[in-house]
Backbone as CSV, one residue per row, in Angstrom:
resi,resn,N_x,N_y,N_z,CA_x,CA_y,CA_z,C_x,C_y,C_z
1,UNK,0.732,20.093,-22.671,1.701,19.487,-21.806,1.242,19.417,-20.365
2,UNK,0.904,20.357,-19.398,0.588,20.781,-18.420,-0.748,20.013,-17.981
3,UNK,-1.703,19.734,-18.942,-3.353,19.551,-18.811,-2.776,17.470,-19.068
4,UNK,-1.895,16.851,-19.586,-1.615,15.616,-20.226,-0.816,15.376,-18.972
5,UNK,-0.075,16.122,-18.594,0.543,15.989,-16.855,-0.280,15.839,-15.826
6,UNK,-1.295,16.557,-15.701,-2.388,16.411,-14.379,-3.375,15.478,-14.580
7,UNK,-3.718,15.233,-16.303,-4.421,13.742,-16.790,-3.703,12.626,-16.445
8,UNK,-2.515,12.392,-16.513,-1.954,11.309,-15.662,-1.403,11.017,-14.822
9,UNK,-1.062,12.180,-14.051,-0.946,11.856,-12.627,-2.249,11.639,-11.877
10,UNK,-3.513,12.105,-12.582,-5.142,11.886,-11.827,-5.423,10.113,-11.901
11,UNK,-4.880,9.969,-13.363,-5.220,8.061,-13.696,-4.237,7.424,-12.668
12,UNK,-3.279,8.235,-12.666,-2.334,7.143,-11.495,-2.735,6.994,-10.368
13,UNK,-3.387,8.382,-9.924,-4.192,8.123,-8.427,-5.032,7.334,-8.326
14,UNK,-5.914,7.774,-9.189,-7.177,6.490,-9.380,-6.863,5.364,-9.022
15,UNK,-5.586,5.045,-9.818,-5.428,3.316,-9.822,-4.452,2.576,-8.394
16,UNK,-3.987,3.604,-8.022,-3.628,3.428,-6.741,-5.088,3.495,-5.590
17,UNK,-5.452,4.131,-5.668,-6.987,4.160,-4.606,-7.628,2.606,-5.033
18,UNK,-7.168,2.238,-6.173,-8.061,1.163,-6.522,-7.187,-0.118,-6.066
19,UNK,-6.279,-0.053,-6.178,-6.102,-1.250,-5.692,-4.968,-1.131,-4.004
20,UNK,-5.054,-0.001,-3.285,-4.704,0.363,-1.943,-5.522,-0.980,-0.904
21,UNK,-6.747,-1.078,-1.384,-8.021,-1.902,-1.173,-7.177,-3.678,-1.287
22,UNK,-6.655,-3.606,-1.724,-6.139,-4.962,-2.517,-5.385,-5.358,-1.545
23,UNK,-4.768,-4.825,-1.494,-3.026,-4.853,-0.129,-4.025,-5.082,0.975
24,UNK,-4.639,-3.843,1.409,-5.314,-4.204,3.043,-6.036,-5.472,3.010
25,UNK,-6.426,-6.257,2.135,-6.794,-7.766,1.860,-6.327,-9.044,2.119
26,UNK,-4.984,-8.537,1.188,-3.778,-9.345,1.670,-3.350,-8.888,2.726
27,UNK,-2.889,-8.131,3.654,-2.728,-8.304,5.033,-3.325,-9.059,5.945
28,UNK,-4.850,-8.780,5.508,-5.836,-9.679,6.840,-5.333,-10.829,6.305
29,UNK,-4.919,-11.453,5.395,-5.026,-12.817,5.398,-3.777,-13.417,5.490
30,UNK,-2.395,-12.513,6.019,-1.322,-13.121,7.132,-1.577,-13.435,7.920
31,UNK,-1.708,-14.598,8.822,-1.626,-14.858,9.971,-1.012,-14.538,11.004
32,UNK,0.009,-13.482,10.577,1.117,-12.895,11.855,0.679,-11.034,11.822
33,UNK,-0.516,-11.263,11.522,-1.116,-9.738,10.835,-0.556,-8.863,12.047
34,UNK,-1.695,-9.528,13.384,-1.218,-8.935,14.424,0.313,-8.409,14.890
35,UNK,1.036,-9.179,14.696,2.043,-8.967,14.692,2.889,-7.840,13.846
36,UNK,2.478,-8.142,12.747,3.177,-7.042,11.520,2.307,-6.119,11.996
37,UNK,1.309,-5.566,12.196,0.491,-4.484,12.626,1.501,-3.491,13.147
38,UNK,1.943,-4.003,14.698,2.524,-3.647,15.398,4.017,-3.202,14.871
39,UNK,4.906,-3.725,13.925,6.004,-3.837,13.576,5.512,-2.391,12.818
40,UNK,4.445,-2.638,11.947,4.912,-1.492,10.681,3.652,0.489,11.915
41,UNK,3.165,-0.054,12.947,3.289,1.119,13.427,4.377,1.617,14.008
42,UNK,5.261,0.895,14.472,6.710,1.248,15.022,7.535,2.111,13.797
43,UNK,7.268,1.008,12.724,8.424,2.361,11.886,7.892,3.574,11.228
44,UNK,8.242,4.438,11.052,8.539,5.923,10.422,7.619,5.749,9.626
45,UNK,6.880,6.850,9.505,5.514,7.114,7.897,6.833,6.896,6.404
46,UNK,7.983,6.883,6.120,8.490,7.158,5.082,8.861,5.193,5.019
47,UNK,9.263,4.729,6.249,9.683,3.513,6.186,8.458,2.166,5.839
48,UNK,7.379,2.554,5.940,6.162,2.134,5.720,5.764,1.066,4.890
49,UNK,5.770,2.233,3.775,5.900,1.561,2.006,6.335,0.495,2.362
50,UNK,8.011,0.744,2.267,8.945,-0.375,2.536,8.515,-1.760,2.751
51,UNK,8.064,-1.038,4.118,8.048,-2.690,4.669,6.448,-3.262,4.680
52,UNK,5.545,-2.610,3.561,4.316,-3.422,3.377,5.323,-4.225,1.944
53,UNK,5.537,-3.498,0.711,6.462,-4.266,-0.232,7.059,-5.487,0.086
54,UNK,7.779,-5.687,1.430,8.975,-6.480,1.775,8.077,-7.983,2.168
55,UNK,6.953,-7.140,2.786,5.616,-8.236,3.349,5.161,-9.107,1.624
56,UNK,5.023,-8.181,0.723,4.670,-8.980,-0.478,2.885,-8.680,-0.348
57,UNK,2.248,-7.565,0.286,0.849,-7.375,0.370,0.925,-6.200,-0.719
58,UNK,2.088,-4.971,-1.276,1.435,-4.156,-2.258,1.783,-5.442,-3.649
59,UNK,1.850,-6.395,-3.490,2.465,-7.066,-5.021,0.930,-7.511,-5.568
60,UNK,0.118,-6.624,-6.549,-1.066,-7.386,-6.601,-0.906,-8.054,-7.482
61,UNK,-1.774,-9.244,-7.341,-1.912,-10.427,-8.226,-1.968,-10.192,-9.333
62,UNK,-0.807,-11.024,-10.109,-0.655,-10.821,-11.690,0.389,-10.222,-11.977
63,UNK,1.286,-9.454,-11.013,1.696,-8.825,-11.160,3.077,-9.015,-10.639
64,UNK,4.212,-8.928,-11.088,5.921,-8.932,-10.206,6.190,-8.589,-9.332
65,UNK,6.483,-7.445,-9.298,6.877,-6.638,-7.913,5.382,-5.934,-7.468
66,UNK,6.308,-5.413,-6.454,5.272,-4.331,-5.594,4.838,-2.881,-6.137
67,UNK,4.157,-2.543,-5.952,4.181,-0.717,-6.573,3.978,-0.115,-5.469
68,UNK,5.274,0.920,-5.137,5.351,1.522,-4.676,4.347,2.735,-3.160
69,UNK,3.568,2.986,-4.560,2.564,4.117,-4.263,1.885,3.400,-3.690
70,UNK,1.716,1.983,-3.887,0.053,1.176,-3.281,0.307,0.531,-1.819
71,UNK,1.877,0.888,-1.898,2.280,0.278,-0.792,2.022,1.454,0.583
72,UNK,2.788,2.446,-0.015,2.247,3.867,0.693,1.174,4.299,1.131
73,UNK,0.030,4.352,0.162,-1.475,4.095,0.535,-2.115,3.422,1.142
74,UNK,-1.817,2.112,1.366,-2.271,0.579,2.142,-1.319,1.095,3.418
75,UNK,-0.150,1.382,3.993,0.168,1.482,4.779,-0.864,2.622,5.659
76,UNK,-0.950,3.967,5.037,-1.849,4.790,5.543,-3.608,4.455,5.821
77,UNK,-4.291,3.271,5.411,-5.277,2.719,5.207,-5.380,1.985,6.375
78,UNK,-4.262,1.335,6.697,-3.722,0.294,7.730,-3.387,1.256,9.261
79,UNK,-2.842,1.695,9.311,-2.771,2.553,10.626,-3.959,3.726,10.567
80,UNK,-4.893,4.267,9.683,-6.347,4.363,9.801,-6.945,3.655,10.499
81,UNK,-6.782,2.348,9.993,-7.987,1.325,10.474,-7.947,0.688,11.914
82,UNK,-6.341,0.750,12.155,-5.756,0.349,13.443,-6.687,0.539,14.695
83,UNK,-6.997,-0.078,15.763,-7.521,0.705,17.257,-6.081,1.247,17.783
C-alpha cells in the first residue's frame, strides 16, 4: 500500500515536471505576456495556479481542462525566470 502510494505520487511528479515546460511555452507565445507577467506576480503564491488555468497556458494540448499541479509548477517556473 504505502510503497504503490509513493510509486504514484513519484509518476505524478514526473509528469507534472514534464509538462510544467509546456505552459511556460504557451505563455511566451501571449502577446500580453508582459503584461500577465506582472498581473500573476501581484497575486498570492496560492492564487497563482488559478490564474495561469484561467490564462488557458496549464491546458496542454489534447487535452480539456487545465491540471492543476502544472499550473502551480509553471507559475513557480515563471516568477523563477522573471528579472
Amino acid at each position: 500500500g504505502t510503497a504503490r502510494k509513493v510509486a504514484t505520487e513519484a509518476a505524478e511528479d514526473a509528469v507534472v515536471l514534464r509538462r510544467a515546460p509546456i505552459c511556460v511555452i504557451q505563455f511566451k507565445q501571449d502577446p500580453a505576456k508582459d503584461q500577465k507577467l506582472q498581473e500573476l506576480k501581484a497575486k498570492s503564491s496560492w492564487e497563482r495556479g488559478d490564474y495561469l488555468a484561467k490564462q488557458g497556458w496549464a491546458t496542454i494540448p489534447g487535452e480539456e481542462k487545465p491540471d492543476s499541479k502544472v499550473a502551480d509548477a509553471c507559475a513557480k517556473l515563471l516568477i523563477a525566470m522573471s528579472p
